[in-house]
C-alpha positions in Angstrom: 100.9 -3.6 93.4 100.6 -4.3 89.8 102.1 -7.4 88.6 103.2 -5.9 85.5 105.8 -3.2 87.3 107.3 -6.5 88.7 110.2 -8.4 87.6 110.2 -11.4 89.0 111.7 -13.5 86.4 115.5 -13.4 85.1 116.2 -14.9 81.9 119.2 -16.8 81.1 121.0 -17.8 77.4 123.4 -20.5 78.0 125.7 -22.3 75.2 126.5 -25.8 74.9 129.2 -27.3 73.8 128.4 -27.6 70.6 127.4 -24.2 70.1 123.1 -24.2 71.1 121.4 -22.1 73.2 119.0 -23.0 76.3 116.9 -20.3 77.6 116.8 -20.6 81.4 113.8 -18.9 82.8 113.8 -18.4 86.7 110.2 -16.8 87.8 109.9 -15.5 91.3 109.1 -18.8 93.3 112.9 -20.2 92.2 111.5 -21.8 89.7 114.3 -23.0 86.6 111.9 -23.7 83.3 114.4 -24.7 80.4 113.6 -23.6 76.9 115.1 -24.8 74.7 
C-alpha cells in the first residue's frame, strides 16, 4: 500500500489561555509531537 494514500496522522490546533495556538500532531503509532 502506498504510504502517501494513508492518513495516519490527525492534526490538532489548540488555544491557551492567553490566546496561542499549539499544533498537536498524533502520527499513527499514538504518538503526541507538540508544535508549537
Amino acid at each position: 500500500m502506498d504510504e502517501s494514500s494513508v492518513v495516519c496522522g490527525a492534526l490538532v490546533h489548540l488555544q491557551d489561555e492567553e490566546g496561542e495556538f499549539t499544533a498537536l500532531v498524533i502520527d499513527h503509532e499514538k504518538r503526541v509531537t507538540l508544535v508549537s
